[in-house]
C-alpha positions in Angstrom: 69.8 80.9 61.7 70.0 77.4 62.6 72.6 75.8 64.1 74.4 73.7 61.0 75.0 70.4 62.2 77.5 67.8 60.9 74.6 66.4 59.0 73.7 69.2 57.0 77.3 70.4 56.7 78.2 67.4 54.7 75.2 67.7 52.6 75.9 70.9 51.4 79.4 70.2 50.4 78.9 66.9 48.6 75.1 67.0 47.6 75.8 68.0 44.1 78.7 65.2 43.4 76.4 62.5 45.4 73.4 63.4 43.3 75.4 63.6 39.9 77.0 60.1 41.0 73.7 58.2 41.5 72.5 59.8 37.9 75.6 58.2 36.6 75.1 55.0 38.3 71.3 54.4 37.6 72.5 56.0 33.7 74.7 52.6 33.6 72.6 50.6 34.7 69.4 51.5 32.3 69.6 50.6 28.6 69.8 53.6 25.6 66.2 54.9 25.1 64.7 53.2 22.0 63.8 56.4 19.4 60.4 57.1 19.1 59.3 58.0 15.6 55.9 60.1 16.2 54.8 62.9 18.3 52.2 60.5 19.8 54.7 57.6 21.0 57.1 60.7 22.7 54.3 62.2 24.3 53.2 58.5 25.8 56.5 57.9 26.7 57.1 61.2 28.3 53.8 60.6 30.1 55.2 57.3 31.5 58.0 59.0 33.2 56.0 61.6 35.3 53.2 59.8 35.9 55.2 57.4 37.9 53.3 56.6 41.7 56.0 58.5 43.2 55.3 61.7 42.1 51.3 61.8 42.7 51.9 64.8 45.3 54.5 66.5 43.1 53.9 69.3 40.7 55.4 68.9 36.7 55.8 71.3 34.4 57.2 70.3 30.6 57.9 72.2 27.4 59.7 71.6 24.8 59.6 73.4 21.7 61.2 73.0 18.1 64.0 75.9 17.2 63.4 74.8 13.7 59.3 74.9 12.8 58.4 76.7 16.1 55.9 73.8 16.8 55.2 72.9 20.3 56.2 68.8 20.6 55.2 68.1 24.3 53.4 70.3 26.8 52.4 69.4 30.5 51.0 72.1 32.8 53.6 74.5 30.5 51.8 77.4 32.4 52.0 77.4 35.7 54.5 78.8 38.0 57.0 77.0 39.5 60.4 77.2 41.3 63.3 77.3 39.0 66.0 77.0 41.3 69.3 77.7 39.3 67.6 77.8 35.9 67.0 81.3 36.7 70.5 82.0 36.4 69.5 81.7 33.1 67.4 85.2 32.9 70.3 86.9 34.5 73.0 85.5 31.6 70.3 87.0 29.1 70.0 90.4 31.3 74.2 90.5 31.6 74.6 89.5 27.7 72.1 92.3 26.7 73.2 95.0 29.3 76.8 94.2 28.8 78.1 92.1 26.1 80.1 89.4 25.7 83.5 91.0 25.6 83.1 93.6 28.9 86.2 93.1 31.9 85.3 94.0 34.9 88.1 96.3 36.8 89.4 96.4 40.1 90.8 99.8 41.1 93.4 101.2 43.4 92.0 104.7 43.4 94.3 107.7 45.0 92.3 111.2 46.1 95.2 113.4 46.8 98.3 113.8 44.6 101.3 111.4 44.4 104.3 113.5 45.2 108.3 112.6 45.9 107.1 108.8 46.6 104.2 109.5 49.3 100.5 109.7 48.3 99.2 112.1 50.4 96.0 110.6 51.7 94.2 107.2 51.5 95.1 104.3 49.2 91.7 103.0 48.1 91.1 99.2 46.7 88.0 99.8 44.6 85.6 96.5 43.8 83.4 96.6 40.7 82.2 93.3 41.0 84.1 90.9 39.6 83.5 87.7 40.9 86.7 85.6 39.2 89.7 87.9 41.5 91.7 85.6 43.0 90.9 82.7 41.6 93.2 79.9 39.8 94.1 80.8 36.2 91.9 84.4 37.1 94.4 86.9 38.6 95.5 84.6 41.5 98.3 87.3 42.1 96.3 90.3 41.5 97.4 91.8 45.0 101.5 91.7 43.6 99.8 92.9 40.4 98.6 96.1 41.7 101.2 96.4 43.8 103.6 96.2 40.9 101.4 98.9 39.4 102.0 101.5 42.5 105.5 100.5 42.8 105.7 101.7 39.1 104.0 105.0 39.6 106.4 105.7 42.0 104.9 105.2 45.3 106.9 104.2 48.9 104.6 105.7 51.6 101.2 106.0 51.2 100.3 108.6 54.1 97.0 107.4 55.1 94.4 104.4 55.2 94.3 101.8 53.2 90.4 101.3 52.4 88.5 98.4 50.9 86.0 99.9 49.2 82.7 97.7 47.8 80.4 100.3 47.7 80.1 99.9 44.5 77.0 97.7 45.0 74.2 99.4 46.9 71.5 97.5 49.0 73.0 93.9 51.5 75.0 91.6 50.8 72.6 88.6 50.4 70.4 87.7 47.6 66.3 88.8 48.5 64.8 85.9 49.7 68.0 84.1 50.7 67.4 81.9 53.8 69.1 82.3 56.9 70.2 79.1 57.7 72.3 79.3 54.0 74.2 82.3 54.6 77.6 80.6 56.5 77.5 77.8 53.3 79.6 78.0 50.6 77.1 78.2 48.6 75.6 81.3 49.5 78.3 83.7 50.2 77.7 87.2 50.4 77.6 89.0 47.1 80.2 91.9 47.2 82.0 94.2 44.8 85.0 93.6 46.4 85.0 89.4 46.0 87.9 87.7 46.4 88.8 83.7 46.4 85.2 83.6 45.7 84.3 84.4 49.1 84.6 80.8 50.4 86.9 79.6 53.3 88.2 75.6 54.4 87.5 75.1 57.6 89.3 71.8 58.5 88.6 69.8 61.8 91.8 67.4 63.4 91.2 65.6 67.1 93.5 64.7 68.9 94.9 61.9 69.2 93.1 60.6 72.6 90.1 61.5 74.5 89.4 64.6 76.1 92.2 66.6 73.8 91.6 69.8 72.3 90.5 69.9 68.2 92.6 72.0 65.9 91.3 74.4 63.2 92.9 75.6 60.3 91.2 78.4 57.8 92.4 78.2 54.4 93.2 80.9 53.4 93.9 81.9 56.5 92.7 84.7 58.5 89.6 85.1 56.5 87.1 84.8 59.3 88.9 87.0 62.0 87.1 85.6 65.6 86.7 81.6 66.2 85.3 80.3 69.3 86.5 76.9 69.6 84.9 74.6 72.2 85.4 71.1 70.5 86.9 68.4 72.2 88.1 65.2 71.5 85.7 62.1 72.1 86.9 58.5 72.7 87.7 56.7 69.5 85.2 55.0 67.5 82.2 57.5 68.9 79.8 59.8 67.2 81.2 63.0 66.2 78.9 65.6 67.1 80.5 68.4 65.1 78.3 71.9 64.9 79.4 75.0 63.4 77.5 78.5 64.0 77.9 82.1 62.6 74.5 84.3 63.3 73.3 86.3 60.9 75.2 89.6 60.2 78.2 88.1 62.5 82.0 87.7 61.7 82.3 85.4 65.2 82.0 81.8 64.7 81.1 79.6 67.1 82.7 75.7 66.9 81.4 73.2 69.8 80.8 69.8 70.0 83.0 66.7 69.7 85.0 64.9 67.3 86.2 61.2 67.6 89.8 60.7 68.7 91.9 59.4 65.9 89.2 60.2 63.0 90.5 61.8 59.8 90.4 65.4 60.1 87.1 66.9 58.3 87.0 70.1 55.6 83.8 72.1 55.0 83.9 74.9 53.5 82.0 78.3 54.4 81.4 81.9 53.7 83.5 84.6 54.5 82.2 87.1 56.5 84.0 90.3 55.3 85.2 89.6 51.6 86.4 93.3 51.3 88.1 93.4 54.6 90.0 90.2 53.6 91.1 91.7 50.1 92.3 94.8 52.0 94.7 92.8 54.1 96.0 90.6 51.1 96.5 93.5 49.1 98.2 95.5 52.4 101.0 92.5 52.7 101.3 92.3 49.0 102.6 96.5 49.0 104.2 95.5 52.4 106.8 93.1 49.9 106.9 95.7 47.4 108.4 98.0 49.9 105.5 100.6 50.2 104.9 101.4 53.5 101.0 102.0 54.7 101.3 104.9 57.2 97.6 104.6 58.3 95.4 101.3 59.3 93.1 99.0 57.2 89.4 100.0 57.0 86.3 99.1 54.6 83.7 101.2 53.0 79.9 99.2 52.6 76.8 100.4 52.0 75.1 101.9 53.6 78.2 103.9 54.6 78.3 107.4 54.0 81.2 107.9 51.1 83.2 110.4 52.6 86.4 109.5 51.0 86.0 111.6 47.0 85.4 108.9 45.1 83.5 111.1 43.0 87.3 112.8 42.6 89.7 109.6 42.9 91.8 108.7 39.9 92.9 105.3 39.2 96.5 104.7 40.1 96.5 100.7 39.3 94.0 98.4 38.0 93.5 94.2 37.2 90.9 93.4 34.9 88.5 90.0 35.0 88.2 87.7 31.8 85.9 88.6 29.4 82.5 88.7 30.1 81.4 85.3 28.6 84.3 83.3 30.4 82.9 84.6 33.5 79.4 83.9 32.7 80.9 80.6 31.4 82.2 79.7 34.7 79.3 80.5 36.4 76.6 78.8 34.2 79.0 75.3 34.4 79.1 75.2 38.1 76.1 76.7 38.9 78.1 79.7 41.1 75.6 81.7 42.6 78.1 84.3 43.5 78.9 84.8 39.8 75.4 85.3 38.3 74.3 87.8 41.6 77.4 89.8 41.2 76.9 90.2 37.5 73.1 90.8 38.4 74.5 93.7 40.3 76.6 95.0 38.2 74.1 95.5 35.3 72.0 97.1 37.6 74.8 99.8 38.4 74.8 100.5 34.7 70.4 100.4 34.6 70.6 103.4 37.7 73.6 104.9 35.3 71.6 104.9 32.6 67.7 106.2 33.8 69.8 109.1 35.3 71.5 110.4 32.8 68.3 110.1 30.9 66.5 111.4 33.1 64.4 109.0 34.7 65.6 108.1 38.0 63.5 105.6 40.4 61.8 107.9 42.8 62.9 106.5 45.9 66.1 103.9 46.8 66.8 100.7 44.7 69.3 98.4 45.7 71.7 97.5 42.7 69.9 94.1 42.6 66.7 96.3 42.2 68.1 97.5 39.5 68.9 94.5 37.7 65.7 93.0 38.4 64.1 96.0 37.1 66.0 96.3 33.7 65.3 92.4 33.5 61.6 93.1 33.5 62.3 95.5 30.5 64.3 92.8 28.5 61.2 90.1 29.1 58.7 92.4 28.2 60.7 92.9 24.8 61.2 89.1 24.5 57.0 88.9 25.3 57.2 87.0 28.8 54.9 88.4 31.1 54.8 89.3 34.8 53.0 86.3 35.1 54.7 84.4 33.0 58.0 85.0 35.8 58.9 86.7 38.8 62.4 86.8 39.6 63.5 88.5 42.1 67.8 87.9 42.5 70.3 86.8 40.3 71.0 82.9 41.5 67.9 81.1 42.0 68.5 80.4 45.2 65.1 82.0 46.1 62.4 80.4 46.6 60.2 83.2 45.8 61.3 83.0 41.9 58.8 81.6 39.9 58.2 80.9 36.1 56.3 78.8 34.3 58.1 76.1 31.3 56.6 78.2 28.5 58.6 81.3 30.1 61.8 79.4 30.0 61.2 77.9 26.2 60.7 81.5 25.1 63.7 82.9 26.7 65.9 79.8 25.5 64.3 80.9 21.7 65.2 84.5 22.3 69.1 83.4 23.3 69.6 80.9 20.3 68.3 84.0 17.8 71.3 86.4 18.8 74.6 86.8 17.9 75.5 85.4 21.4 73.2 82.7 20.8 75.9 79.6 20.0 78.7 81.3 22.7 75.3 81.4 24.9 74.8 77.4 24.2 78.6 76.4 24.7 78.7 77.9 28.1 75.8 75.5 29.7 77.0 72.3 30.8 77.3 69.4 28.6 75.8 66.6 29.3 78.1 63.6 30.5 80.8 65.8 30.1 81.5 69.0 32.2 79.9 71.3 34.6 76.9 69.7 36.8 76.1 67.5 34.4 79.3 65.8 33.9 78.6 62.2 35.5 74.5 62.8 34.0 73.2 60.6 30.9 76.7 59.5 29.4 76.4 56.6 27.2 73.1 58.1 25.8 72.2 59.7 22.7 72.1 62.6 25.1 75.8 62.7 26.1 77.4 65.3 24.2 74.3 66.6 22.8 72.4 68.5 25.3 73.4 71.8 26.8 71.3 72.5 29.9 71.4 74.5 32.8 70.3 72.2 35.9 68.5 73.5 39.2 68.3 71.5 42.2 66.9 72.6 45.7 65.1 70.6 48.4 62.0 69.2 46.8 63.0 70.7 43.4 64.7 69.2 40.0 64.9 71.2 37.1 66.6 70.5 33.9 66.6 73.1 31.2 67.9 73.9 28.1 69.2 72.8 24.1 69.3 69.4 22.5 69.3 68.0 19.1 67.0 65.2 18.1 68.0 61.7 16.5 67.1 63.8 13.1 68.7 66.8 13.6 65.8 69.0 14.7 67.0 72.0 17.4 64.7 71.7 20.5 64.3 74.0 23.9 63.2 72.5 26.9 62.3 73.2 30.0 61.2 70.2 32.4 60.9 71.4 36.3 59.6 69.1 39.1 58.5 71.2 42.3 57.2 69.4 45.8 59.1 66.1 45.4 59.6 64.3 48.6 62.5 61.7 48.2 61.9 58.4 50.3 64.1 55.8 51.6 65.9 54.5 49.0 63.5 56.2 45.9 66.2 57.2 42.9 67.1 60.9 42.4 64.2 62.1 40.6 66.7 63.5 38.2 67.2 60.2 36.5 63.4 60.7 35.3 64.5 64.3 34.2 67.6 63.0 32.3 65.2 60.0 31.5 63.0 62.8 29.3 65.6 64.4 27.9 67.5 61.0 26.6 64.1 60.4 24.9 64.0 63.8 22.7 67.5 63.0 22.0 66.8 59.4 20.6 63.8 61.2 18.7 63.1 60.1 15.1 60.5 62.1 14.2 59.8 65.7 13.2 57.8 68.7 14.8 
């Protein structure tokens, strides 16, 4: 894993707002698209946008179909493969919906293995992640440690005479998304995936020099001991210098490394990165939570992960407490707004448990190990060949898009977009993407456009690739689907976000006058 400088540190953490706020700005500055009126003068004008100078090296691929007639309005390259980015998340919310429905709660367990008798469980206390990627999270079971807790307390437990284990074994197969780069794994934006999430995985680091040169620099972890070894070699430079601030956490590590320098009397500097241990962390919040319900933990906190040998009976366990997550659409909700990778691979994960569940008790189990993503992927491939997209119409191979060995082409998307809108799901399914110029990642894109309002899309955004797709309505009420993806973009100098040319597009299907 690279080092992650300063630099790239700050990009990760603010590229989204910066990228949403130039939309915005260049959105302002441009005058509402003038409506077209015939198929010929959208095409042209759809043309003019992507055949721009500055995309001669880059790759486009457009589709945009009607919900209404069926009818193709505007195609370009609509068949070849190309990077999605986080539009994928899009084939895992149709996977989750199908596998799992719109109303499932995902539990977290405290699980007991030996009877509870005169206030003492003999044995160990075990806190049992199914997945859900919400717990403790505001307005989502921010107190579900006093919660379960509570729950013991009630049950009648004081002692528990034995470990307390923090069990997320539930997913099989690691922690990180297939094809997941190293150098992304301490961001927080590609924690590790873990039945046993909690605070979605993420931790503030914060930076403070001193107040002259040569002092020591302070960190604080918020929440606080969730990365349990920091090396800390900073040091304070002279005011008015170049911080040189560098954070590193190898691969597979909980020990991170802090050295460089920080300016004396700069403002103190948050970034925020992935936990190392969820599970671990959620054993010792839930350990001081039944420490202030007066029940006493006789033994020491431990985890269970795969590819740990369970050893424990879950197979036997019964649940003595339990929190449950939203319902399954506010979930997918929250993830499809903000683009939360950690949402759509966890619930990736979780339908795969129920694939494996499934082909065994039928009958037809995979004839060597699958990792619960595995799964997923594999039950996916069985929803797209019912839906008619083809292995070569998309390879996905995790549950984020942040691989960049998942590939579809536009057409792919279109048809999965017309398979959403036709189920019962379909206007739940719609309501969850973000709107444009009003929530989610595209909050600050196309307002003041006959797009604001209108369009629901999912966005995807990844060094040298833009995607936009997703639902609009046009100037004369015709339902579209669109895809629009843009793969090998090089930004230079001062070029605009090249998604101002995908918002341009989709601002001109919404000013449409015409019919399919």
């Amino acid at each position: 894993m690279n080092v992650v400088s300063k630099r790239y540190l700050r990009w990760i953490g603010t590229a989204c707002m910066l990228w949403g706020a130039l939309a915005h700005a260049q959105a302002g500055s441009s005058s509402t698209p003038a409506g077209t009126t015939t198929l010929e003068q959208l095409g042209a004008a759809i043309d003019a946008q992507i055949d721009a100078p500055r995309f001669a090296s880059s790759s486009w691929g457009i589709a945009v179909t009607s919900l209404d007639t069926g009818h193709t309005l505007y195609a370009h390259d609509a068949d070849r493969l190309l990077q999605p980015a986080s539009t994928a998340k899009l084939y895992t919310a149709a996977l989750v919906l199908d596998t799992l429905g719109t109303d499932y709660r995902i539990p977290t367990q405290l699980l007991a293995t030996h009877p509870i008798a005169n206030g003492q469980l003999e044995g160990p206390l075990i806190l049992h992640g199914m997945g859900d990627p919400t717990l403790g999270t505001p307005d989502t079971n921010g107190d579900w440690a006093d919660q379960l807790a509570t729950q013991l307390a009630a049950n009648g437990v004081r002692e528990v005479r034995g470990d307390l284990i923090a069990d997320d074994s539930y997913f099989s197969g690691p922690a990180i998304g297939s094809g997941w780069e190293a150098r992304d794994l301490q961001s927080w934006f590609a924690v590790p995936s873990s039945a046993l999430s909690v605070q979605e995985n993420v931790v503030d680091l914060t930076l403070t020099p001193s107040a002259s040169a040569d002092g020591p620099v302070s960190l604080m972890l918020d929440p606080p001991g969730a990365i349990t070894r920091v090396i800390n070699t900073m040091t304070t430079s002279a005011p008015h210098t170049r911080s040189d601030i560098n954070l590193y956490r190898a691969p597979g590590d909980s020990t991170l490394h802090a050295f460089g320098n920080v300016a004396a009397r700069s403002e103190p500097q948050t970034f925020k990165l992935a936990m190392a241990d969820p599970a671990w962390f959620a054993g010792n919040l839930l350990r001081e939570a039944l420490m202030r319900h007066g029940i006493r933990i006789e033994g020491q906190l431990r985890t269970l992960h795969w590819p740990e040998q369970n050893n424990i009976g879950l197979d036997k366990a019964i649940v003595v407490a339990q929190v449950l997550s939203p319902p399954l659409m506010e979930v997918l909700t929250r993830g499809l707004k903000r683009s939360q990778n950690l949402y759509l691979q966890n619930l990736l994960q979780i339908a795969g448990v129920k694939a494996q569940s499934t082909a065994e008790q039928n009958g037809d189990p995979a004839s060597g190990f699958l990792s619960s993503e595995a799964w997923g992927i594999r039950a996916m491939r069985e929803l797209l060949d019912r839906i008619g997209i083809t292995p070569s119409d998309s390879q996905i191979e995790e549950g984020s898009g942040l691989s960049r060995q998942d590939l579809t082409t536009p057409n792919a998307m279109v048809r999965l977009l017309t398979y959403l809108a036709s189920q019962p799901y379909g206007a739940q399914l719609r309501q969850a993407l973000p709107d444009a110029g009003v929530d989610g990642t595209l909050e600050w894109r196309m307002r003041n456009t006959p797009a604001m309002d209108n369009v629901r899309a999912k966005t995807g955004s990844m060094n040298y690739v833009r995607c936009l797709v997703g639902y609009v309505t046009t100037a004369s009420g015709e339902r579209l689907a669109f895809a629009i993806m843009l793969n090998n973009f090089v930004q230079e100098g001062d070029d605009p976000s090249p998604s101002r040319n995908l918002d341009a597009i989709v601002e001109l299907l919404a000013a449409f006058q015409g019919h399919s």
